[in-house]
Jmol script that loads the backbone (N, CA, C; Angstrom):
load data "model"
ATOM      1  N   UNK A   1       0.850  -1.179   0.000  1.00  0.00           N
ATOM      2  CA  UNK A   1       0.000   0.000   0.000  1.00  0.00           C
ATOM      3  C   UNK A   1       0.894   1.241   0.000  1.00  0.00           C
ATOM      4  N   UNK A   2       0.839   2.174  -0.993  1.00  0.00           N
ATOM      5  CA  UNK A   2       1.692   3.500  -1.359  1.00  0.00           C
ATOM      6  C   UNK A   2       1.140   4.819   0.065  1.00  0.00           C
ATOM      7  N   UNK A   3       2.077   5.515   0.338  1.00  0.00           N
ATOM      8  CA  UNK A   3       1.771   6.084   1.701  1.00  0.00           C
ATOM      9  C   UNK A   3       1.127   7.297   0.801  1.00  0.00           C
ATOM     10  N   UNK A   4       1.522   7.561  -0.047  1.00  0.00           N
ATOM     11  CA  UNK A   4       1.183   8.844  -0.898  1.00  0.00           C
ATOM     12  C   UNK A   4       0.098   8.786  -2.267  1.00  0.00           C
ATOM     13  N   UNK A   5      -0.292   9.943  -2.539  1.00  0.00           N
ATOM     14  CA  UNK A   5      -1.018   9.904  -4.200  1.00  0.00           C
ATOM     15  C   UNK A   5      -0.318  11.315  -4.705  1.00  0.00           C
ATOM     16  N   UNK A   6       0.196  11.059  -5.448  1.00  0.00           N
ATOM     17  CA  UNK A   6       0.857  11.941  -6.287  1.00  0.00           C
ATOM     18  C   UNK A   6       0.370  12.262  -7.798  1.00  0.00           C
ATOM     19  N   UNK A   7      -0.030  13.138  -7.940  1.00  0.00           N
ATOM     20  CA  UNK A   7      -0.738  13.860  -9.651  1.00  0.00           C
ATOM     21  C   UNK A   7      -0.567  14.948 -10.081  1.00  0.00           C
ATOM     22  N   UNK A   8      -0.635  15.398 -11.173  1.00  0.00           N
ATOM     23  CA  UNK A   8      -0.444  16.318 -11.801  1.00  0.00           C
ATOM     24  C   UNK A   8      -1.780  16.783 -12.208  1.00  0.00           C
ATOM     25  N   UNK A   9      -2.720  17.748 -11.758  1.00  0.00           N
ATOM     26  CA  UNK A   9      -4.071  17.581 -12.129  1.00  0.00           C
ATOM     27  C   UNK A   9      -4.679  19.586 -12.681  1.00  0.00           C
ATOM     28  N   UNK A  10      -5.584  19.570 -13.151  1.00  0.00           N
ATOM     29  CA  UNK A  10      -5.679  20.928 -13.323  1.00  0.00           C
ATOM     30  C   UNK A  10      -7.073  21.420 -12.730  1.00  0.00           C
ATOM     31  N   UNK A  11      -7.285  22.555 -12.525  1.00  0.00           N
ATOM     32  CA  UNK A  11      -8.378  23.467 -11.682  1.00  0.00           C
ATOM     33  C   UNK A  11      -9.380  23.451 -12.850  1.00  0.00           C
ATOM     34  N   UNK A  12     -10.743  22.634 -12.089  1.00  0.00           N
ATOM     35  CA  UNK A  12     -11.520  22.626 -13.696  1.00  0.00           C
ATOM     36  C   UNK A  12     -13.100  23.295 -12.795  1.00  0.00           C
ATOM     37  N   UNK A  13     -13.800  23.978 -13.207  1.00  0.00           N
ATOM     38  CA  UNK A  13     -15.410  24.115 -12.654  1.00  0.00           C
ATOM     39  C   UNK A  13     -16.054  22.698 -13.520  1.00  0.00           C
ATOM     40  N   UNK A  14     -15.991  21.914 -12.508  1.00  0.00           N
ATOM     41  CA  UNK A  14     -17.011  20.293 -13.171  1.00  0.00           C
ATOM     42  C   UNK A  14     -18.597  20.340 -13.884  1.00  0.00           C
ATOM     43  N   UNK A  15     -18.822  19.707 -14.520  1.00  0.00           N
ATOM     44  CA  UNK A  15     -20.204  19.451 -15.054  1.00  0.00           C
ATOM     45  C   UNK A  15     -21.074  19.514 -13.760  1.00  0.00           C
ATOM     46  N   UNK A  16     -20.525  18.249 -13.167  1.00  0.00           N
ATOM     47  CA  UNK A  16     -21.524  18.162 -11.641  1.00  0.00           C
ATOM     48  C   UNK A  16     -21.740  19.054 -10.374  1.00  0.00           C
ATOM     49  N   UNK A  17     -20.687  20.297 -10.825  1.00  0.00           N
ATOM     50  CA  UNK A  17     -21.111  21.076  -9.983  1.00  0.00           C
ATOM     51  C   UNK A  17     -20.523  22.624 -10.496  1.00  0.00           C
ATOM     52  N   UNK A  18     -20.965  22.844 -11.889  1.00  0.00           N
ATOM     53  CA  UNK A  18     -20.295  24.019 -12.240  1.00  0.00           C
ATOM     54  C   UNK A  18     -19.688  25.489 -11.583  1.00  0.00           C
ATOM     55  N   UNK A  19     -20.528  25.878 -10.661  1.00  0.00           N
ATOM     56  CA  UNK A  19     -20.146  26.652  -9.697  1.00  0.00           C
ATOM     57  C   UNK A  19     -18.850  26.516  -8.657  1.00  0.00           C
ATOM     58  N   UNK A  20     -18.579  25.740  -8.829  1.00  0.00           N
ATOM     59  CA  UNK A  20     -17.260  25.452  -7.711  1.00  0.00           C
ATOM     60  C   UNK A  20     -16.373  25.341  -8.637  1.00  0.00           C
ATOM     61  N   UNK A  21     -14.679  25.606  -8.160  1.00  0.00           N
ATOM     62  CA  UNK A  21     -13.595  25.169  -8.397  1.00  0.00           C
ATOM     63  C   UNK A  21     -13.258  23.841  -8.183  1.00  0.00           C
ATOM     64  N   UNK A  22     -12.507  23.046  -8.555  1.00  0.00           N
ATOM     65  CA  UNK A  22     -12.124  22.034  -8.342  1.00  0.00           C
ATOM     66  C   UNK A  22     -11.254  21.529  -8.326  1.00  0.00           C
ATOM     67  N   UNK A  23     -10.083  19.925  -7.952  1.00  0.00           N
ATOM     68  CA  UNK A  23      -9.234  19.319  -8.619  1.00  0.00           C
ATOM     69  C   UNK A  23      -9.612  18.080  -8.407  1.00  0.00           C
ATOM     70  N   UNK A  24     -10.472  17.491  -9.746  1.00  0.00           N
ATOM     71  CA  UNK A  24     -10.733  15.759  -9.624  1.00  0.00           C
ATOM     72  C   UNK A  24      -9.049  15.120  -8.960  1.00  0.00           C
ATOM     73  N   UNK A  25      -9.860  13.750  -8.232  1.00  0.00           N
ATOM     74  CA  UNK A  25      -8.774  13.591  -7.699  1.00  0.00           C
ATOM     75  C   UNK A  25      -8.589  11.622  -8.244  1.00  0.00           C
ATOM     76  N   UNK A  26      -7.802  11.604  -9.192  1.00  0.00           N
ATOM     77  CA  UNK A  26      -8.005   9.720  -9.578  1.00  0.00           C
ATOM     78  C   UNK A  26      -7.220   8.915  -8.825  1.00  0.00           C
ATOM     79  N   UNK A  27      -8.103   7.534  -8.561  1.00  0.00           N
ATOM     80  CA  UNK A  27      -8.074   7.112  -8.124  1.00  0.00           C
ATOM     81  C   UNK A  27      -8.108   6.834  -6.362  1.00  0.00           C
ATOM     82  N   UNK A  28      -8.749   8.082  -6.073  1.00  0.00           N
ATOM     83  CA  UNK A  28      -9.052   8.150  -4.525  1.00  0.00           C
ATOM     84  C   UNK A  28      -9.804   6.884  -3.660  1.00  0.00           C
ATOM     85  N   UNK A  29     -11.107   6.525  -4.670  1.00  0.00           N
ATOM     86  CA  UNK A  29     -11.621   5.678  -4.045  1.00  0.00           C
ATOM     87  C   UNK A  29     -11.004   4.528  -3.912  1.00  0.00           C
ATOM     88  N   UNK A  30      -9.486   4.080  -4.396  1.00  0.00           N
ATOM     89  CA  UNK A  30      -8.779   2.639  -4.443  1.00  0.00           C
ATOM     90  C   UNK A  30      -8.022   3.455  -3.088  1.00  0.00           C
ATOM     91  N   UNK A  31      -7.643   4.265  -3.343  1.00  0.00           N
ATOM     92  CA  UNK A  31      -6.108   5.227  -2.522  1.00  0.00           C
ATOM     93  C   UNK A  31      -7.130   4.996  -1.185  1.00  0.00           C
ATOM     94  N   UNK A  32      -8.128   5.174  -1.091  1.00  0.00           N
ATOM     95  CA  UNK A  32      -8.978   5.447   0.731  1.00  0.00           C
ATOM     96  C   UNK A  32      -9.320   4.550   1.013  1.00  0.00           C
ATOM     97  N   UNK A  33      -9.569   3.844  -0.010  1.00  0.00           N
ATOM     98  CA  UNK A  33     -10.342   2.592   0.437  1.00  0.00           C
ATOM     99  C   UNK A  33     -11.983   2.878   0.423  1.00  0.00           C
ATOM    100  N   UNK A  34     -12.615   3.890   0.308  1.00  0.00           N
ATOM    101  CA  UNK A  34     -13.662   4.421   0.289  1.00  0.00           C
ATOM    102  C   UNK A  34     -14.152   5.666  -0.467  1.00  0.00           C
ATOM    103  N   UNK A  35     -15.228   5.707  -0.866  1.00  0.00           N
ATOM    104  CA  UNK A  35     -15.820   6.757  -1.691  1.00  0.00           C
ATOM    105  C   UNK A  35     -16.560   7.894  -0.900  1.00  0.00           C
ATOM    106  N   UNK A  36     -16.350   7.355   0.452  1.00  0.00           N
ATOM    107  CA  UNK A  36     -17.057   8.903   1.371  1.00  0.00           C
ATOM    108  C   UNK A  36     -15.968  10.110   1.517  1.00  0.00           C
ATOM    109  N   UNK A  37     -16.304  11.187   2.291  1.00  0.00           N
ATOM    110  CA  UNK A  37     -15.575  12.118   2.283  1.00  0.00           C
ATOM    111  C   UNK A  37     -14.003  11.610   3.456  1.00  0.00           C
ATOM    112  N   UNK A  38     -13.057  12.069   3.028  1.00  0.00           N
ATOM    113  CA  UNK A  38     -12.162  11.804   4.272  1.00  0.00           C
ATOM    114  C   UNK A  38     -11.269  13.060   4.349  1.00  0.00           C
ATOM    115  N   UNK A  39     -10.157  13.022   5.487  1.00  0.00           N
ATOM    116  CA  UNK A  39      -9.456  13.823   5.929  1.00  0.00           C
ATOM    117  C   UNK A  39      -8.097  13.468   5.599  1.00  0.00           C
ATOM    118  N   UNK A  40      -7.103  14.070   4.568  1.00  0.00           N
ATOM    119  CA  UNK A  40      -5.926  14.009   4.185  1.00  0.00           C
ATOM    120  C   UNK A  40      -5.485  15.444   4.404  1.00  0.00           C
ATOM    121  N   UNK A  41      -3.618  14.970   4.324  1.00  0.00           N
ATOM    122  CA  UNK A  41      -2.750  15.236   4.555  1.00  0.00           C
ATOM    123  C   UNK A  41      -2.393  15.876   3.145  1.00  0.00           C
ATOM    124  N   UNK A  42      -2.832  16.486   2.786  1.00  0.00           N
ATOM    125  CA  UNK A  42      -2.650  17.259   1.272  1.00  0.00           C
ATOM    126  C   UNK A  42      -1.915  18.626   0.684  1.00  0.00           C
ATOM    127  N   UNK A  43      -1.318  18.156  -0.407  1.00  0.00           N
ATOM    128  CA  UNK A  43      -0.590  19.934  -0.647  1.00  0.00           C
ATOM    129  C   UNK A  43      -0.854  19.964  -2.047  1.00  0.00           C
ATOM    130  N   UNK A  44      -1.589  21.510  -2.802  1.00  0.00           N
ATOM    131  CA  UNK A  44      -1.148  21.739  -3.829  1.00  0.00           C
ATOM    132  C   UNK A  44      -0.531  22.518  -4.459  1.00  0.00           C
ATOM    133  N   UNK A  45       0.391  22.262  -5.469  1.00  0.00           N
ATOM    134  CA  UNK A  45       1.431  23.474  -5.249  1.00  0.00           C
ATOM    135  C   UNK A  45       2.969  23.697  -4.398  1.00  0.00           C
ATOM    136  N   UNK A  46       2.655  22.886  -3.552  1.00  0.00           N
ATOM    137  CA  UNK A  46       3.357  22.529  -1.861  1.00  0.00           C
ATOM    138  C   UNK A  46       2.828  23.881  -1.008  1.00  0.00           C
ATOM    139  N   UNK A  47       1.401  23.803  -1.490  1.00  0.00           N
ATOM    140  CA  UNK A  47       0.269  24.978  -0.495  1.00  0.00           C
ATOM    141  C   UNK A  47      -0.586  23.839   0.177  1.00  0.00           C
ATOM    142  N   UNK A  48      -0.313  23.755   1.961  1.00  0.00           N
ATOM    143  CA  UNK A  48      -1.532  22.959   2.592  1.00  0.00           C
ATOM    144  C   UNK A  48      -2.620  23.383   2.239  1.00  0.00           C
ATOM    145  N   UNK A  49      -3.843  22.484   2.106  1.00  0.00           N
ATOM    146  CA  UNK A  49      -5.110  22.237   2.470  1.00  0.00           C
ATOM    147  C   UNK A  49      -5.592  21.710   3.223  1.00  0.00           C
ATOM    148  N   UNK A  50      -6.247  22.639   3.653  1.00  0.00           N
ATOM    149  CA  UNK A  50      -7.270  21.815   5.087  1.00  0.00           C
ATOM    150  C   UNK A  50      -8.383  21.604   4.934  1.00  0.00           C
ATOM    151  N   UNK A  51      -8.965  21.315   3.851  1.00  0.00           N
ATOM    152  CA  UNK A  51     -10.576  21.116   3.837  1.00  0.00           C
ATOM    153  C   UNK A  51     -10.417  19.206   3.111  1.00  0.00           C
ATOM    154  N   UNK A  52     -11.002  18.607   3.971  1.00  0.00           N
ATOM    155  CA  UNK A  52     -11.866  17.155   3.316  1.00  0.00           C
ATOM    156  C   UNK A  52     -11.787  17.062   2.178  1.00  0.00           C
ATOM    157  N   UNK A  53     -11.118  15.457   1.272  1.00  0.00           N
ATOM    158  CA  UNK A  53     -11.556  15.159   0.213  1.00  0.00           C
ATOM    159  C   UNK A  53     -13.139  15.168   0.355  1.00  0.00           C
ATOM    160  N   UNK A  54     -13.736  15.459  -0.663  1.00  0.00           N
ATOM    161  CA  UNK A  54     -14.899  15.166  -0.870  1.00  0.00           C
ATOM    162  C   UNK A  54     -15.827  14.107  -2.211  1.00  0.00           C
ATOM    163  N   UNK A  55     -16.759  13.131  -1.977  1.00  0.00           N
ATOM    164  CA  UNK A  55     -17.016  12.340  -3.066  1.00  0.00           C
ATOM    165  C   UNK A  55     -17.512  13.252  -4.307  1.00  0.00           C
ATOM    166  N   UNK A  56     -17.005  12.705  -5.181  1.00  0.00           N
ATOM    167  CA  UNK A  56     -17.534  13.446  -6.495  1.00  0.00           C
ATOM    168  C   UNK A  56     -18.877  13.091  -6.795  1.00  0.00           C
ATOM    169  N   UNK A  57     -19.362  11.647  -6.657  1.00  0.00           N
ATOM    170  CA  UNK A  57     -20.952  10.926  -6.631  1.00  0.00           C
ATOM    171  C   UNK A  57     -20.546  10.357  -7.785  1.00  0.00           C
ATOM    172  N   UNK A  58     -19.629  10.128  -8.413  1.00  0.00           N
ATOM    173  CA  UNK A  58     -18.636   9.402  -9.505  1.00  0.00           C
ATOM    174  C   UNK A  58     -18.091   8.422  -9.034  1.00  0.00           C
ATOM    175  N   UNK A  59     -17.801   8.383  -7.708  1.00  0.00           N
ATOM    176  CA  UNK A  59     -16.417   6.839  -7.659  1.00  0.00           C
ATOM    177  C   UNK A  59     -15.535   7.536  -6.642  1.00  0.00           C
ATOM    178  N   UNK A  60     -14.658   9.025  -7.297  1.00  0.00           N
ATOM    179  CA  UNK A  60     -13.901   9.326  -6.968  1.00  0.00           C
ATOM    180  C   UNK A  60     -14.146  10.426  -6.069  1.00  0.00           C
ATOM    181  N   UNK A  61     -12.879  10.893  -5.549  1.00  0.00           N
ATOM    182  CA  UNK A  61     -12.922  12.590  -4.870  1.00  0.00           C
ATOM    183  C   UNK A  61     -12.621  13.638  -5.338  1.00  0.00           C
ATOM    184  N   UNK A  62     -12.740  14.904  -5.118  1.00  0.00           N
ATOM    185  CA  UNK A  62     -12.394  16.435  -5.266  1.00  0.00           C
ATOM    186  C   UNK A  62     -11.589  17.424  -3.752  1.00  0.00           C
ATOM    187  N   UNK A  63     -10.877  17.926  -4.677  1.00  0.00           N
ATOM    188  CA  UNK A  63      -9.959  19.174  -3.664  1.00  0.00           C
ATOM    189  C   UNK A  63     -11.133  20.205  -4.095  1.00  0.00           C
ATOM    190  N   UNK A  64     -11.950  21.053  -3.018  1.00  0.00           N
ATOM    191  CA  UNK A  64     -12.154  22.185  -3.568  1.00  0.00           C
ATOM    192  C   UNK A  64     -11.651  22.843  -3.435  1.00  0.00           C
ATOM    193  N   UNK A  65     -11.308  23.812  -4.141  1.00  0.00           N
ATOM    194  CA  UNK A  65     -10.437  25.418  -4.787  1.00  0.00           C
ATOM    195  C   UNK A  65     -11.269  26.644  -4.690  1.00  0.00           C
ATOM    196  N   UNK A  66     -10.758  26.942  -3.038  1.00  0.00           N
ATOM    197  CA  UNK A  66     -11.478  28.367  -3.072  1.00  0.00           C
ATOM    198  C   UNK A  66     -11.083  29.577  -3.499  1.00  0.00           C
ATOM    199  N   UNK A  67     -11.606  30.495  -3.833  1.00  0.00           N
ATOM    200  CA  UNK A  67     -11.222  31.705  -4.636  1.00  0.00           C
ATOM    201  C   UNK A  67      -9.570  31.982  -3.542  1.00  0.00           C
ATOM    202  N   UNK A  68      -9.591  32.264  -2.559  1.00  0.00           N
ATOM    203  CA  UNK A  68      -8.455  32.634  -1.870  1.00  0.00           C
ATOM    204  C   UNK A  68      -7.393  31.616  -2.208  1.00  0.00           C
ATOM    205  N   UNK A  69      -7.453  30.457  -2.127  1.00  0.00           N
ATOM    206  CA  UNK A  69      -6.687  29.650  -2.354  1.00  0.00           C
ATOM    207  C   UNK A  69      -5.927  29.860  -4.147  1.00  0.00           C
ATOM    208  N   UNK A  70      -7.332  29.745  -4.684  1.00  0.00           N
ATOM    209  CA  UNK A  70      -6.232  30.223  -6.028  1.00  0.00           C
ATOM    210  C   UNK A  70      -5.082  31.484  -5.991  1.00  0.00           C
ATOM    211  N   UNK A  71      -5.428  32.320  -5.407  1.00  0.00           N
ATOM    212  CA  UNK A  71      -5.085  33.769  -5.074  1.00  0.00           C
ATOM    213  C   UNK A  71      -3.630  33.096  -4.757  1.00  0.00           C
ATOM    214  N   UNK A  72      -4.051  32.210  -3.414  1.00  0.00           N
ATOM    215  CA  UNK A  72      -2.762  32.502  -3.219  1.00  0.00           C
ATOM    216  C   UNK A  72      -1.975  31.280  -4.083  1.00  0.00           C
ATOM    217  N   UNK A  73      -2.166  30.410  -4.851  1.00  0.00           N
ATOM    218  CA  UNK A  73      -1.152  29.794  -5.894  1.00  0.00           C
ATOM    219  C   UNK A  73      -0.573  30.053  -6.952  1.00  0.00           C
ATOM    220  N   UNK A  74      -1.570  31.258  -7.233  1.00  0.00           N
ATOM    221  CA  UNK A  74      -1.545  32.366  -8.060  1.00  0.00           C
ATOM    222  C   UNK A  74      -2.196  31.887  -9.708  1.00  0.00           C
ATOM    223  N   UNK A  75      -3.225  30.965  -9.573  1.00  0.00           N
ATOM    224  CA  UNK A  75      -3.694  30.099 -10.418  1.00  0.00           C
ATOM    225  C   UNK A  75      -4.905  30.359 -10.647  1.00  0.00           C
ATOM    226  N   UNK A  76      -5.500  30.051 -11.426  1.00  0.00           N
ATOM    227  CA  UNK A  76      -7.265  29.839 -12.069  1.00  0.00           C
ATOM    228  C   UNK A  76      -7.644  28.952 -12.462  1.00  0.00           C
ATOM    229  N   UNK A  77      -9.013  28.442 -13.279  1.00  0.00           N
ATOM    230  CA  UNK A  77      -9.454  27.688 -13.163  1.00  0.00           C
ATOM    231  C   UNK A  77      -8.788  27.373 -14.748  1.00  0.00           C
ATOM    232  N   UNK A  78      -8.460  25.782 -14.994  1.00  0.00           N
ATOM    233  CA  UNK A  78      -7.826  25.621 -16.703  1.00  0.00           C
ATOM    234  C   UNK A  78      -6.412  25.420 -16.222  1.00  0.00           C
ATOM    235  N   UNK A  79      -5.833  26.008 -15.311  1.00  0.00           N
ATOM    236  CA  UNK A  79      -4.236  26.025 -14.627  1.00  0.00           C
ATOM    237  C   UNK A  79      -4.064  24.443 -13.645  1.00  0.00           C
ATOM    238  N   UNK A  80      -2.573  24.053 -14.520  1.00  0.00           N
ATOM    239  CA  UNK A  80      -2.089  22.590 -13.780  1.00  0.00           C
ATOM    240  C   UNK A  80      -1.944  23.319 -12.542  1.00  0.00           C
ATOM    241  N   UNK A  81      -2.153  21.946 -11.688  1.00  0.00           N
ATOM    242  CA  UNK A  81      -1.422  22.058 -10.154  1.00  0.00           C
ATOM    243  C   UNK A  81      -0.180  20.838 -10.123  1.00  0.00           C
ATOM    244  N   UNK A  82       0.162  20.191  -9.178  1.00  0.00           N
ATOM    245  CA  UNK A  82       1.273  19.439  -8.759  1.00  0.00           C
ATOM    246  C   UNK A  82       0.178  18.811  -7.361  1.00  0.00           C
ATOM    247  N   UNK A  83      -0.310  17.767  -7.139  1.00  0.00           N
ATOM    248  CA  UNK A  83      -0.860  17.577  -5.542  1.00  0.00           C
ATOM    249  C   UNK A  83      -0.125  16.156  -5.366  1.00  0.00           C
ATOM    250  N   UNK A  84      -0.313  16.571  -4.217  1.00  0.00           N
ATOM    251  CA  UNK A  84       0.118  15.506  -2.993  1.00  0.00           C
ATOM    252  C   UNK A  84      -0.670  14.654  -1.659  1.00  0.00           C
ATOM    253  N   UNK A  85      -1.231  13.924  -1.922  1.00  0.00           N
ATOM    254  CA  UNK A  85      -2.185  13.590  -0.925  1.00  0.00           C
ATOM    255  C   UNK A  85      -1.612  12.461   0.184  1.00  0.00           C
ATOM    256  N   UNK A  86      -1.322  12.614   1.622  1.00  0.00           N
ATOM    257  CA  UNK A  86      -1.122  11.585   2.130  1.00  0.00           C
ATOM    258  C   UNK A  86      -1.903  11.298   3.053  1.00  0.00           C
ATOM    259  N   UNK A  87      -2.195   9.785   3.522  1.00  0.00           N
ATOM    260  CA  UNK A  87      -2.966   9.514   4.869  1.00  0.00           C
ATOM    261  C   UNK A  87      -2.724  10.384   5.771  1.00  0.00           C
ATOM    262  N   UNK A  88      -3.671  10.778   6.237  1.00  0.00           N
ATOM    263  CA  UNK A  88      -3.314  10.829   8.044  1.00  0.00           C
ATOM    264  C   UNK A  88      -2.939   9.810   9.005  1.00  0.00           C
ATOM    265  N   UNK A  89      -2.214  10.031  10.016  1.00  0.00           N
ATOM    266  CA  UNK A  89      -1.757   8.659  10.423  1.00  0.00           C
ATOM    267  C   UNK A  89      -3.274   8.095  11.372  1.00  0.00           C
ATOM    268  N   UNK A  90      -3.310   6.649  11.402  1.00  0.00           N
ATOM    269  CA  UNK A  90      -4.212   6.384  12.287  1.00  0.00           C
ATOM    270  C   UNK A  90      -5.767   5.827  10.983  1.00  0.00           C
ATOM    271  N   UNK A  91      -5.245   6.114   9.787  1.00  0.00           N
ATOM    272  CA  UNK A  91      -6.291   5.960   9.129  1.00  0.00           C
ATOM    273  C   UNK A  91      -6.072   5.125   7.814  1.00  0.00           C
TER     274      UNK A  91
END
end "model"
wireframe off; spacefill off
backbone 0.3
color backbone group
């Protein structure tokens, strides 16, 4: 079992929820073991996040991308990121 998920992914507003920012996240539901929301150890950019993967209602999860957060990566929506997702320990 890999301690990490490592991707190269880009900031997209999704079909399923056009209003939000996003970064689909593949293969989460193999990586968690589960398709509910969970709590990782995540960077994008090598910028922490503290908000919950969340289920896409697809399979997989999403980083949401709040306006500040782009601000500060200095990114928009269409723009690669670099993420890093690791367990929390204990989980």
């Amino acid at each position: 079992m890999t301690d990490k998920l490592v991707f190269s992914g880009e900031i997209v507003n999704p079909e399923w929820m056009p209003s939000w920012s996003v970064i689909e996240v593949p293969g989460s539901k193999e990586f968690f073991g589960t398709g509910k929301s969970v709590k990782a150890d995540t960077t994008v950019d090598g910028v922490a996040v503290t908000s919950a993967l969340m289920p896409t209602g697809q399979g997989d999860h999403f980083i949401s991308v709040s306006a500040a957060l782009r601000k500060k990566l200095k990114k928009d929506v269409g723009d690669r990121v670099d993420v890093v997702i690791g367990r929390l320990p204990g989980k």
